[in-house]
C-alpha positions as CSV (number, residue, x, y, z in Angstrom):
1,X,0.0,0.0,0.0
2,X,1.3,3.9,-1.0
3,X,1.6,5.6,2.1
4,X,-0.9,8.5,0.0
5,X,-3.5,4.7,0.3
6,X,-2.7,4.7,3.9
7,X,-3.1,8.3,5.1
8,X,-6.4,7.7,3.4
9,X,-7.6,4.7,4.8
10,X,-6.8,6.6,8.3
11,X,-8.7,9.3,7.9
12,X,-11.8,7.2,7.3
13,X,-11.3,4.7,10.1
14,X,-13.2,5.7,13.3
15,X,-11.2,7.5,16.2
16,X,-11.4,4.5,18.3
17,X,-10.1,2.2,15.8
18,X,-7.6,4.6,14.2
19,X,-5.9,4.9,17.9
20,X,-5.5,1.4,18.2
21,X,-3.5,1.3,15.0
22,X,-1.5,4.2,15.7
23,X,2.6,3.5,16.4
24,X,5.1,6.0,18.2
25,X,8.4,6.3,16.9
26,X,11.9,7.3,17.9
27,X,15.2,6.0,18.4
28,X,15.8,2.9,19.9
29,X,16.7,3.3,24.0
30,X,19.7,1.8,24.1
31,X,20.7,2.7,27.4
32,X,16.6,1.3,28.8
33,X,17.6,-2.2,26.7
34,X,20.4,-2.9,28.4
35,X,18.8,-2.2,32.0
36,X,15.8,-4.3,30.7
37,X,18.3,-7.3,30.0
38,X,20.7,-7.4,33.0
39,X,17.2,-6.7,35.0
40,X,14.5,-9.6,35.5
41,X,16.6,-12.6,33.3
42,X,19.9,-12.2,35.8
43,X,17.4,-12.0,39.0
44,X,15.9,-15.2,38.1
45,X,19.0,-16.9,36.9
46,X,20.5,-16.2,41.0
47,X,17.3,-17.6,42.5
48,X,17.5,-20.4,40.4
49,X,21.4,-21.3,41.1
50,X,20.2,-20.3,44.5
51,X,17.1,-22.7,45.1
52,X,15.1,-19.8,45.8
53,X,12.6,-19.7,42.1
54,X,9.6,-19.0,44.0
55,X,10.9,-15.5,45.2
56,X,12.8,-15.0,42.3
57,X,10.0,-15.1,40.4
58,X,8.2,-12.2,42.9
59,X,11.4,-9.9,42.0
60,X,11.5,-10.3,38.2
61,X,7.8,-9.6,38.2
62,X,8.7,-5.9,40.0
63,X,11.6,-5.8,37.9
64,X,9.6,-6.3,34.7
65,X,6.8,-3.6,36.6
66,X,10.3,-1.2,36.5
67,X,10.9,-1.7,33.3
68,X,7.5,-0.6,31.9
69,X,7.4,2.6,34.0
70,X,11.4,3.1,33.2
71,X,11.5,6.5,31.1
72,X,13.6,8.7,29.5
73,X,15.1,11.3,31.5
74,X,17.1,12.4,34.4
75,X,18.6,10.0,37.4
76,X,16.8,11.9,40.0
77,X,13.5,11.6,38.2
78,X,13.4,8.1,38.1
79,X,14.1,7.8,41.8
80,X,10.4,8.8,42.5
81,X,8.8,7.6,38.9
82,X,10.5,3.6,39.9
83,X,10.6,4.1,43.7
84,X,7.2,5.3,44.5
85,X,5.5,2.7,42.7
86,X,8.2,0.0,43.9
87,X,7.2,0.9,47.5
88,X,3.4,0.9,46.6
89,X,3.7,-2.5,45.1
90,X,5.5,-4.0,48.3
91,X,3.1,-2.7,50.3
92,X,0.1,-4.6,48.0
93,X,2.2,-7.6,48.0
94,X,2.1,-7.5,51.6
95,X,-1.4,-6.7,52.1
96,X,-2.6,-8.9,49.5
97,X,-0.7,-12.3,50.9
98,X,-1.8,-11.6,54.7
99,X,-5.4,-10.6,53.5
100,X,-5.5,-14.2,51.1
101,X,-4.2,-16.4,54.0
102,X,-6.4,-15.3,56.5
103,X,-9.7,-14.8,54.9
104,X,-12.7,-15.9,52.6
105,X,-13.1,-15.6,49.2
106,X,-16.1,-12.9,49.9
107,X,-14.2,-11.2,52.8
108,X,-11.1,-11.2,49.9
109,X,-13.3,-9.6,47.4
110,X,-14.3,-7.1,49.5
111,X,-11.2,-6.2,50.9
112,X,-9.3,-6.5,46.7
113,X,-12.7,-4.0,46.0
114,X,-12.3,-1.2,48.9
115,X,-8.2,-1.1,48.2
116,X,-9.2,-0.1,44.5
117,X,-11.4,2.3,45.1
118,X,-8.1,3.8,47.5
119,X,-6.0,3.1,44.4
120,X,-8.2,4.6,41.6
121,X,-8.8,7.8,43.1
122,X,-4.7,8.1,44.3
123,X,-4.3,7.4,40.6
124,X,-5.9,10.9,39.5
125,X,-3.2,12.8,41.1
126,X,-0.4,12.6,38.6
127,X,1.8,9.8,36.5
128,X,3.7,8.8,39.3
129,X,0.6,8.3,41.3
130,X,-1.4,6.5,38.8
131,X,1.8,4.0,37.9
132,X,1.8,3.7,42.3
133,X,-1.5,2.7,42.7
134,X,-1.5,0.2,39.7
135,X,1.3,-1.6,41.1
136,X,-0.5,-1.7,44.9
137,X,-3.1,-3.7,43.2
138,X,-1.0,-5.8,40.8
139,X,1.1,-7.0,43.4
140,X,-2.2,-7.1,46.2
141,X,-3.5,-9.8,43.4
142,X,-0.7,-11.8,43.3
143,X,0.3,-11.8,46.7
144,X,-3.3,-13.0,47.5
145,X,-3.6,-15.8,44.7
146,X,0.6,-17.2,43.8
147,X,0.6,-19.8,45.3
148,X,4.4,-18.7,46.9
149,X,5.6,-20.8,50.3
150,X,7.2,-18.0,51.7
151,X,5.6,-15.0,54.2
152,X,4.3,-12.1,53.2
153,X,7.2,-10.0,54.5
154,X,9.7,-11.9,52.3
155,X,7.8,-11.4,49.0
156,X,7.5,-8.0,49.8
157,X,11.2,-7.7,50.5
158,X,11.3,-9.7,47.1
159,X,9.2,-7.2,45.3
160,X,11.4,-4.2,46.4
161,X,14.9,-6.2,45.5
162,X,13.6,-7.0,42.1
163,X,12.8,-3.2,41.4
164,X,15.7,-1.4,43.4
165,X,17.8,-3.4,41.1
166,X,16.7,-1.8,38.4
167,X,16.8,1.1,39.8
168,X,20.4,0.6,40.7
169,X,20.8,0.3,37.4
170,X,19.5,3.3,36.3
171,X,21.5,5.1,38.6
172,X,24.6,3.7,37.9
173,X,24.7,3.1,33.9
174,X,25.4,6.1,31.9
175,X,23.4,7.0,29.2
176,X,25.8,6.0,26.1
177,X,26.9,9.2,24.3
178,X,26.3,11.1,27.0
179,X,29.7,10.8,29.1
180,X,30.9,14.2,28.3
181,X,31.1,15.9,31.8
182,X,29.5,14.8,35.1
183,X,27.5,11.7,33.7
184,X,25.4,12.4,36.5
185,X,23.6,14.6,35.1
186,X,23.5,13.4,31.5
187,X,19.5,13.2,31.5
188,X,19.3,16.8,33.1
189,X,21.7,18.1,30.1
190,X,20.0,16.5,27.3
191,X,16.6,18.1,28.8
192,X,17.8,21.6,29.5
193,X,19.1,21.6,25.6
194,X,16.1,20.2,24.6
195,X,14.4,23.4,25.8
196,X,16.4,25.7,23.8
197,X,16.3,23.9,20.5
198,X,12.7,23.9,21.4
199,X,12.7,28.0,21.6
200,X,14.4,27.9,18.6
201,X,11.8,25.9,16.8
202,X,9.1,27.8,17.7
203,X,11.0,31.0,16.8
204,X,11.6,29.2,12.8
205,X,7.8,28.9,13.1
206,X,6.6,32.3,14.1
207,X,3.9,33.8,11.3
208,X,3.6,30.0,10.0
209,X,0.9,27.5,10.7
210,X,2.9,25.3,12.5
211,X,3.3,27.8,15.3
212,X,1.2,26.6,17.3
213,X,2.5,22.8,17.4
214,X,5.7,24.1,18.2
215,X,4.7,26.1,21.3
216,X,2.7,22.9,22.4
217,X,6.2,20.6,22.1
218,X,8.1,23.7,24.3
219,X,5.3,23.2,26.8
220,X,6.7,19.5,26.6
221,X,10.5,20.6,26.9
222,X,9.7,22.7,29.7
223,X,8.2,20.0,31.7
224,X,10.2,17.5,30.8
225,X,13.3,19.5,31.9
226,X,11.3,20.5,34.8
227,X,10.6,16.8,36.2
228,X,14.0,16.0,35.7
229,X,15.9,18.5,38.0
230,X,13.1,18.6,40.7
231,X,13.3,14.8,41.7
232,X,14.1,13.8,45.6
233,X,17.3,14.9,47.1
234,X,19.0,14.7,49.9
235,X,20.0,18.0,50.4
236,X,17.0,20.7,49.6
237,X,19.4,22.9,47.1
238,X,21.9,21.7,44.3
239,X,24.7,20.4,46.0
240,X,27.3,20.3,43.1
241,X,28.5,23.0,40.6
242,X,26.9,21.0,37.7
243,X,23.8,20.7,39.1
244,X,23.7,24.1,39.8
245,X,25.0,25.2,36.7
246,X,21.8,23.2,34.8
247,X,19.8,25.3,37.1
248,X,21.2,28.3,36.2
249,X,20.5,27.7,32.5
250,X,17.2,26.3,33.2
251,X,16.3,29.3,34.6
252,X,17.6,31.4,31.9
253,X,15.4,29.7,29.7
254,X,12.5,30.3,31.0
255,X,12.7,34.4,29.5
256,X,13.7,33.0,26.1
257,X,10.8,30.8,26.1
258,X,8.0,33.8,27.5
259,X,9.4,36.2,24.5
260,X,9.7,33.4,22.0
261,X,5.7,32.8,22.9
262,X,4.8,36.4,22.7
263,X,6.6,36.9,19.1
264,X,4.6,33.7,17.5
265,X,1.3,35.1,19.1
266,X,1.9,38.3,17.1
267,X,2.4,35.8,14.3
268,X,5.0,37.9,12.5
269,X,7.8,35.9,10.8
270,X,10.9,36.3,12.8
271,X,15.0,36.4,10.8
272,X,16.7,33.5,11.4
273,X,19.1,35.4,13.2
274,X,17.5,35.0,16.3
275,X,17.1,31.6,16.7
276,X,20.6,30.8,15.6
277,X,22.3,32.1,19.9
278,X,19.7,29.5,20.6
279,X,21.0,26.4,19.0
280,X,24.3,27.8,20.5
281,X,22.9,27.5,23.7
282,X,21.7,24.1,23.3
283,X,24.6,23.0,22.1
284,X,27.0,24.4,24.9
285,X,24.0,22.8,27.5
286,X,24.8,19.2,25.2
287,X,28.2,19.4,25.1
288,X,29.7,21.6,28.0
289,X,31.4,23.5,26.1
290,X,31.3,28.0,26.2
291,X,28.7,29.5,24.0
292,X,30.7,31.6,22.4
293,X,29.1,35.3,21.2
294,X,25.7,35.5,20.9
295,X,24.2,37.0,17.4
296,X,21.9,39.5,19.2
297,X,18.0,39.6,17.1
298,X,16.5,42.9,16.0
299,X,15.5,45.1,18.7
300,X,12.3,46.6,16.6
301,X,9.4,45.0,19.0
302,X,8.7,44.8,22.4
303,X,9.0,41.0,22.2
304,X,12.0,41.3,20.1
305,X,13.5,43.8,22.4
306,X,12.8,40.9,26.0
307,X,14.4,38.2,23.3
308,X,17.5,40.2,23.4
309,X,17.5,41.2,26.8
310,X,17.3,37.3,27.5
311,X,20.1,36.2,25.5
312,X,22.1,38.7,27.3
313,X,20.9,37.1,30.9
314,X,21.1,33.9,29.3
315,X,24.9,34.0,28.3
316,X,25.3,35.5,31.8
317,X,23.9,32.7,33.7
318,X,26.1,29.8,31.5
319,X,29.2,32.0,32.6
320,X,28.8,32.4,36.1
321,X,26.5,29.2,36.8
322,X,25.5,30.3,40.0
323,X,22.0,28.2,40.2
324,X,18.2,29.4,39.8
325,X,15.1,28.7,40.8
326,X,13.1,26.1,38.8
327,X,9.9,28.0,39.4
328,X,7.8,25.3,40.6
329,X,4.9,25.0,43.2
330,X,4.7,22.0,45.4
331,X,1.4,20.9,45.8
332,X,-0.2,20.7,49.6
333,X,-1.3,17.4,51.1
334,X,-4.7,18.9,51.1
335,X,-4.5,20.1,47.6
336,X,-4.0,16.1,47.0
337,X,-6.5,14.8,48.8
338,X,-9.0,17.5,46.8
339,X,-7.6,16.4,43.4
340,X,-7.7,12.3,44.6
341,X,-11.7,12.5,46.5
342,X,-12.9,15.5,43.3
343,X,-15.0,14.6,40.8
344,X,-12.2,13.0,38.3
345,X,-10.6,11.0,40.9
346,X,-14.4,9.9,42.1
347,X,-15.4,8.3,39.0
348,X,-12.3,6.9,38.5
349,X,-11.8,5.4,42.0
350,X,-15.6,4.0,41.5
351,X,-14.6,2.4,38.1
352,X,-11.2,0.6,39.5
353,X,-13.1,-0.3,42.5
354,X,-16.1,-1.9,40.1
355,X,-13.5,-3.9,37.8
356,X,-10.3,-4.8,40.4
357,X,-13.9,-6.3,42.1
358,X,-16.1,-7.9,39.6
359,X,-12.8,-9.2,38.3
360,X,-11.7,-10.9,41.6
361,X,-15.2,-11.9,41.9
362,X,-15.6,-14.1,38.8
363,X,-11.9,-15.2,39.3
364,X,-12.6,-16.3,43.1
365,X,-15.5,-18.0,41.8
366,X,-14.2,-19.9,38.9
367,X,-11.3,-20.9,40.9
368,X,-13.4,-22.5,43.6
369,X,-15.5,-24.5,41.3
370,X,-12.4,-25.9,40.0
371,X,-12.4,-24.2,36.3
372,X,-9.0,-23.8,36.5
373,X,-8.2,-27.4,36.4
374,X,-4.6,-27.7,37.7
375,X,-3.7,-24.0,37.3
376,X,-3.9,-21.6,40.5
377,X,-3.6,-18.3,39.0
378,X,-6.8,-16.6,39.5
379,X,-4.9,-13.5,39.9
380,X,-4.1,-13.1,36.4
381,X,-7.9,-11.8,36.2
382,X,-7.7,-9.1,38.3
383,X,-4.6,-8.0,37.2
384,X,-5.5,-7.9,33.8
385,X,-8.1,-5.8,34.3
386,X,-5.9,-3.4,36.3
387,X,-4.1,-2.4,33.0
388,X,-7.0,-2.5,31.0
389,X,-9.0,0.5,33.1
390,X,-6.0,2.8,33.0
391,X,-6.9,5.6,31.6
392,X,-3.4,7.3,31.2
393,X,-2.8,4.0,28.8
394,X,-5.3,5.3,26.2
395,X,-8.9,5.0,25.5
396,X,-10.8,2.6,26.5
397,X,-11.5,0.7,23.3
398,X,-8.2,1.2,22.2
399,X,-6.9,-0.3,25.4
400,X,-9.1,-3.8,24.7
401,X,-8.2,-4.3,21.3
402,X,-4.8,-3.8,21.9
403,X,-4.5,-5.9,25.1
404,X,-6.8,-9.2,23.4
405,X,-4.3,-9.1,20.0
406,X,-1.5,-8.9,22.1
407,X,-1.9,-11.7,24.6
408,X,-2.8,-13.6,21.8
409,X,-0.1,-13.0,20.0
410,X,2.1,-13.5,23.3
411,X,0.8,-16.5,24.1
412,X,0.9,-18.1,20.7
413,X,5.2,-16.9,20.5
414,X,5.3,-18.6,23.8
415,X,3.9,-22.3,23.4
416,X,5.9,-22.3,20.0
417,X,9.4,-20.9,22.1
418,X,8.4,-23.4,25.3
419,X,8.2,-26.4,22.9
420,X,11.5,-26.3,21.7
421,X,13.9,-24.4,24.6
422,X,15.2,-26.6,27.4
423,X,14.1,-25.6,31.0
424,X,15.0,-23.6,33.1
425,X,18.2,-22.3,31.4
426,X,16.0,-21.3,27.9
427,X,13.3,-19.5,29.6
428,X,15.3,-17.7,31.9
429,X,17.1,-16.8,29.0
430,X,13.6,-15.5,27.2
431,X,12.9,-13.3,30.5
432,X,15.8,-11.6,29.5
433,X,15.1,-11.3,26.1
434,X,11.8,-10.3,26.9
435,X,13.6,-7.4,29.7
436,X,15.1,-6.1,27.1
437,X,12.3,-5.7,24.8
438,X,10.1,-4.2,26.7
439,X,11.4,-0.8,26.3
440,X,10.9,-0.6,22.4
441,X,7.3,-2.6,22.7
442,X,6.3,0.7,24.8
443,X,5.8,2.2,21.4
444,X,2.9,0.5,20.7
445,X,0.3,-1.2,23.9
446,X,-0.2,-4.6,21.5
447,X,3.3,-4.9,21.2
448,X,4.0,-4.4,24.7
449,X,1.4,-6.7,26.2
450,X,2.9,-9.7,24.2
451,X,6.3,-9.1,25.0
452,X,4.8,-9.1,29.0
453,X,2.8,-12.3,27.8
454,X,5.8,-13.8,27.2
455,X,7.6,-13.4,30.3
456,X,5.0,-13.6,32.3
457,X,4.6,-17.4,31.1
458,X,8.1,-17.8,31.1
459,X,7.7,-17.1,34.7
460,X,5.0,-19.3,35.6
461,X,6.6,-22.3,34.3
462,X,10.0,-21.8,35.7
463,X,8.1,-21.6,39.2
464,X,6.9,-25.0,38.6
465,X,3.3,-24.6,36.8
466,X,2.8,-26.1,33.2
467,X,2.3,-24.6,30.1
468,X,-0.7,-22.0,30.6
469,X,-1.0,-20.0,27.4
470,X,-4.7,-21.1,27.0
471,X,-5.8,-19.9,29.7
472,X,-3.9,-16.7,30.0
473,X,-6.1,-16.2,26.6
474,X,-9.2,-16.6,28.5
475,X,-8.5,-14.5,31.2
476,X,-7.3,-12.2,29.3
477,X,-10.4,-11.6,26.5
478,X,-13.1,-12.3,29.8
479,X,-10.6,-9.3,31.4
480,X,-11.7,-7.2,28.1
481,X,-14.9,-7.8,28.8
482,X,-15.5,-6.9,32.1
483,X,-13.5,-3.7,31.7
484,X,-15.9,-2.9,28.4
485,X,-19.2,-3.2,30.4
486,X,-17.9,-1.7,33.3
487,X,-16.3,1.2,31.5
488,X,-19.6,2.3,29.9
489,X,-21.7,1.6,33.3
490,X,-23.5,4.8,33.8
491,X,-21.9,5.9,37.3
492,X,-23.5,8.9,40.1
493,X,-21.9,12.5,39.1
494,X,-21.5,13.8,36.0
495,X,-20.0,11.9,33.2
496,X,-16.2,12.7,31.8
497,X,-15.6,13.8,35.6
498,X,-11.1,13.1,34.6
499,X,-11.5,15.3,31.5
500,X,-13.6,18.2,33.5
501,X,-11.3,18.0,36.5
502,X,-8.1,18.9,34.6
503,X,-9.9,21.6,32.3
504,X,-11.0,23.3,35.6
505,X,-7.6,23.0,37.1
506,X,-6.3,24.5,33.5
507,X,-9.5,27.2,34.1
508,X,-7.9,27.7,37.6
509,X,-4.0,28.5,36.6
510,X,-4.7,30.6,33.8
511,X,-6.7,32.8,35.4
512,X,-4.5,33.1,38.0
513,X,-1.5,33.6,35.4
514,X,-3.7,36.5,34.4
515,X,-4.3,37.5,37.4
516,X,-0.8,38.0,38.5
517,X,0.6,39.8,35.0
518,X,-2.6,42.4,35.4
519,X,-2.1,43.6,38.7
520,X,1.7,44.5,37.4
521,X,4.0,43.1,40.9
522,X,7.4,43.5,39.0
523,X,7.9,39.9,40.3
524,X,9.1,37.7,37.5
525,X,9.8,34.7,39.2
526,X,6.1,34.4,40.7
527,X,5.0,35.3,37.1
528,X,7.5,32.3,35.7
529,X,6.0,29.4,38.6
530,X,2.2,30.9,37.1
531,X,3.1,30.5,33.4
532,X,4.5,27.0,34.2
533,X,2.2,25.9,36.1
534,X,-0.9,27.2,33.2
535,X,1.1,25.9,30.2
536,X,1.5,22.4,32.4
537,X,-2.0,21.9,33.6
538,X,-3.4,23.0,29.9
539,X,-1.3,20.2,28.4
540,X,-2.5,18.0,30.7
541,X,-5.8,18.6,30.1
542,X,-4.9,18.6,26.3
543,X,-4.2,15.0,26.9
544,X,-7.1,13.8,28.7
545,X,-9.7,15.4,26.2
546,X,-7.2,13.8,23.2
547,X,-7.9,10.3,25.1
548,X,-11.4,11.1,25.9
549,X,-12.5,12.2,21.9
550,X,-10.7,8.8,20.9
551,X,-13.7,6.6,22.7
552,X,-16.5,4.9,21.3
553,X,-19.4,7.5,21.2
554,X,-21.4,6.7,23.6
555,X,-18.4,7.6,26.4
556,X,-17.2,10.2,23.9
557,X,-20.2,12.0,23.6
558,X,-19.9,13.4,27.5
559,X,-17.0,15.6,26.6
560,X,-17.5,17.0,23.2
561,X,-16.8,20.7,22.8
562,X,-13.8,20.7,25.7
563,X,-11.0,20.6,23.1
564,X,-13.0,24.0,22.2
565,X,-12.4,25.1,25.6
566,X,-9.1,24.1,26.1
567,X,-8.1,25.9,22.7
568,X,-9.9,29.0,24.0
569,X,-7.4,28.5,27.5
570,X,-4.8,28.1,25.1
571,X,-5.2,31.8,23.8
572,X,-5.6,33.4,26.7
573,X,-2.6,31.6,28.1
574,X,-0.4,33.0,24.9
575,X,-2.2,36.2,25.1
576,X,-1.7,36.5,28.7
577,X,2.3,35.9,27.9
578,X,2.2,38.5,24.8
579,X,0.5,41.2,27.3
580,X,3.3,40.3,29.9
581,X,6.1,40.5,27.5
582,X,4.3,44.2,26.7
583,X,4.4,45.4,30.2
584,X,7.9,44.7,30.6
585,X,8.8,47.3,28.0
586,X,6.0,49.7,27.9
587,X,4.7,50.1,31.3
588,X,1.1,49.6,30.3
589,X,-1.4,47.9,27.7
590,X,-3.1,49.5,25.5
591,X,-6.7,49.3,24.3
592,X,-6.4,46.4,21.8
593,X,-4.8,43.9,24.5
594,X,-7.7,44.8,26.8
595,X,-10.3,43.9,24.2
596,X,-8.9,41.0,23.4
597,X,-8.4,39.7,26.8
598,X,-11.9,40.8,27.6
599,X,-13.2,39.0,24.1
600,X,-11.2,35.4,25.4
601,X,-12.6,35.6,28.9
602,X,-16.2,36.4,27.7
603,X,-16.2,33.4,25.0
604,X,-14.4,31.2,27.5
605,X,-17.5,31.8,30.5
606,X,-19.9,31.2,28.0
607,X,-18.2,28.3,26.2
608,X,-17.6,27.1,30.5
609,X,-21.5,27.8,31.1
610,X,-22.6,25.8,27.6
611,X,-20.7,22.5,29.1
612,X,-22.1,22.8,32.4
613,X,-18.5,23.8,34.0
614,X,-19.8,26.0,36.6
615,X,-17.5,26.2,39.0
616,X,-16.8,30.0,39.2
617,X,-14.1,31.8,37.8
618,X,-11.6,34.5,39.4
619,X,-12.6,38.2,38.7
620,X,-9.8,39.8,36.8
621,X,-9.1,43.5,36.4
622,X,-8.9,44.4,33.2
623,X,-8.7,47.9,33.8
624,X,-4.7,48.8,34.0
């Protein structure tokens, strides 16, 4: 098929379906590979040699959970995106084996049901949440149904080993072509220059179409660069002269990338003169090396005029290095609780809650009546459906399709590899294969649920059970099907509560963003936390409606006309940012900014009003 054939059978192929075909790309992580193959395969290789399979089996299962939450980006960042859902999933592991060994199957049912209701409504908070609580109930399922001699405490403490190992290796391995310099930091570098050759994009594409796109990808940059030099530390303030000196130019980016906004609002093309100091900058950021001088843009425009004045700052702060403030706003424990227990995190909780239970149900109840022949692994069911009723994984239907064709597809690879290899040595040699894979299978959900297929059997039969791909099959497509009705179950509250929640946190920080420039404090590094903080929660929001639009229609029906909201937000945000940029050099705005501002907010109350997205918003004075 011509690709012209293809890009037309996309476009008439239904939303749902056409996501479910859809394939990232990008380079091949070479660095995430290698972790994946020294992780779960050399973890069950010890336990093997060691006489310990049962528990090695617990730690390549957390070691595999690693891998599929392992990420591009900064050391520090993966600390808390690995760690916090490491420490979750021992915690489930040891819930889940006490609660399995001491009670019914209705009392476990119960119990599986209440802890995902706690899980689905954590998961709303953020990534790092949402990959936490999945592993809680993961690892809750299997320590409640593998049938594993040891306690509870030692499968936990297996759980924790098998993922701290590969988060020993992430910390230790550099990232290959990136040892110029502290290879520390090599995730922070590649982040911080991925922010300036970001500017300089959206500079190129000022006055063109593709202006817009290439703000949305420096939104990306920025909080990609952002995660990656606020993870844990020990100490609260960079401790080393390279960390600080990635501070310092993340700081200094942050003016480039306010002007750079306000000259592609104006949507007047801009020389190529002016984005050429900030390829320089990205490169010295790369490579470590000086900038060198600075080809200074035309000083004709207020926005022109702040570029300038930031490429001054800019090639002061990579000189002297002294640190700066990544303009972020830690969110309260109360603000947490809000965003886990509001209406988003509500109707998710309600929906884990409803499949982690029916799921453990149904399993409970074939297991008892003996459907499962030989084979003990009820959990599988539950588990399944975990995955499956993520929302952060895609839409719904997308999700199914993807998960059926891929455990079939998993299963069928496996009974043909575990006919022929020799046991144990060949399987354990497949988990490691399979380790390694699952970094490139992220690209695509099928692809990544039968490499998983395969090592989970792999797994099963070196701890002793027989050859189960049949029957992972039928968990898996009775897992689709629960999570199918269950995701289109009318529930109490308003419908696309996820979707809703983030556009009235986007609502939220844009207003205030305006807010802030209006009233005029000369404080730019409050107005720089604002900005990041609107720009962040509008992408995130951005994403939700993107997932939401992409179901079948009787779910995507709730949210239609958001993406008209959020692209209203969108303006203001860039407007807001233009207007700033103005008051820098002039002092004051003048008529046609006010009308413009006072246009957005009136089409964006009664766009708000028309959806039913009532919650009030700030008064703003738009008399300055």
């Amino acid at each position: 098929m011509s690709p012209r054939s293809a890009v037309a059978v996309r476009t008439v192929l239904p939303p749902w379906l056409a996501h479910a075909l859809r394939t990232q790309r990008g380079p091949v992580p070479w660095s995430a590979v290698t972790r994946g193959a020294l992780a779960a395969g050399p973890l069950l290789l010890t336990a093997v040699l060691t006489d310990r399979v049962s528990l090695g089996v617990v730690a390549a299962i957390a070691a595999m959970l690693a891998g599929i939450n392992d990420r591009p980006g900064s050391r520090r960042a993966a600390v808390k995106r690995l760690g916090a859902p490491a420490l979750a999933g021992a915690a489930g592991m040891l819930v889940g084996t006490y609660v399995g060994d001491q009670v019914g199957a209705v009392a476990l049912t119960a119990g599986l049901t209440g802890l995902g209701l706690l899980a689905g409504g954590m998961s709303a908070i953020g990534p790092v949440a949402s990959g936490a609580g999945t592993q809680l109930l993961v690892a809750a399922a299997i320590g409640a149904g593998m049938p594993v001699p040891e306690a509870g405490w030692a499968r936990a403490l297996a759980f924790l080993a098998g993922a701290g190992w590969l988060l020993a290796l992430r910390l230790a391995l550099p990232t290959p072509g990136a040892l110029t310099g502290d290879f520390r930091f090599d995730g922070e570098r590649a982040a911080v220059s991925e922010v300036y050759d970001a500017v300089a994009d959206l500079l190129d594409a000022a006055g063109t179409p593709h202006a817009t796109g290439r703000r949305a990808a420096l939104t990306a940059a920025l909080d990609h660069a952002q995660d990656a030099l606020t993870g844990p530390r020990l100490r609260r303030f960079a401790s080393s002269a390279a960390e600080r000196r990635l501070h310092a130019q993340y700081a200094a980016a942050l003016p480039l990338a306010e002007a750079a906004t306000a000259l592609a609002w104006a949507g007047e093309p801009v020389s190529a003169r002016a984005a050429e100091g900030l390829r320089r900058l990205a490169a010295a950021v790369r490579d470590t090396t000086p900038t060198g001088p600075l080809p200074a843009p035309s000083r004709s425009a207020p926005a022109l005029r702040a570029l300038d004045d930031a490429l001054l700052h800019a090639a002061e702060a990579f000189d002297q290095g002294g640190g700066g403030d990544l303009h972020t706003r830690r969110r309260s424990p109360r603000a947490l609780l809000r965003t886990a227990f509001g209406a988003g995190g509500r109707e998710y909780g309600l929906r884990v809650a409803l499949c982690f239970g029916a799921s453990a149900a149904i399993a409970q109840a074939l297991h008892h009546s003996h459907w499962y022949g030989q084979h003990t692994h009820w959990y599988w069911l539950p588990a399944t459906a975990v995955f499956l009723v993520k929302p952060d994984l895609g839409p719904l239907v997308s999700r199914v399709l993807c998960r059926a064709a891929g455990t079939v597809l998993g299963a069928l690879l496996f009974a043909a590899f575990a006919a022929v290899l020799p046991r144990p040595e060949g399987l354990v040699a497949l988990v490691a294969v399979c380790g390694a894979l699952i970094p490139v299978s992220t690209r695509h959900f099928a692809a990544q649920t039968a490499v998983v297929t395969v090592l989970v059997l792999s797994l099963v039969m070196v701890g002793g059970e027989p050859q189960a791909s049949v029957s992972r099959i039928a968990e898996t497509l009775l897992a689709c099907a629960i999570v199918i009705v269950v995701g289109h179950v009318p529930m109490p509250g308003e419908r696309g509560g996820r979707v809703r929640a983030r556009l009235t946190a986007a609502t939220g920080a844009a207003h205030a963003y305006l807010s802030h420039v209006l009233d005029g404090p000369d404080d730019r590094a409050v107005r720089w936390t604002l900005r990041r903080e609107a720009y962040r929660t509008l992408a995130e929001a951005r994403t939700a409606i993107a997932h939401a639009a992409h179901e079948l229609p009787a779910l995507a029906r709730h949210t239609e006309g958001t993406d008209e909201v959020a692209a209203l937000l969108e303006r203001l945000v860039d407007t807001t940012t233009a207007c700033a940029v103005h008051l820098d050099d002039t002092g004051r705005l003048g008529p046609g900014h006010r009308a413009l501002l006072a246009e957005l907010l009136g089409e964006l109350a009664a766009r708000r009003d028309r959806l039913g997205l009532t919650s009030p918003a700030p008064e703003v004075p738009l008399a300055v």
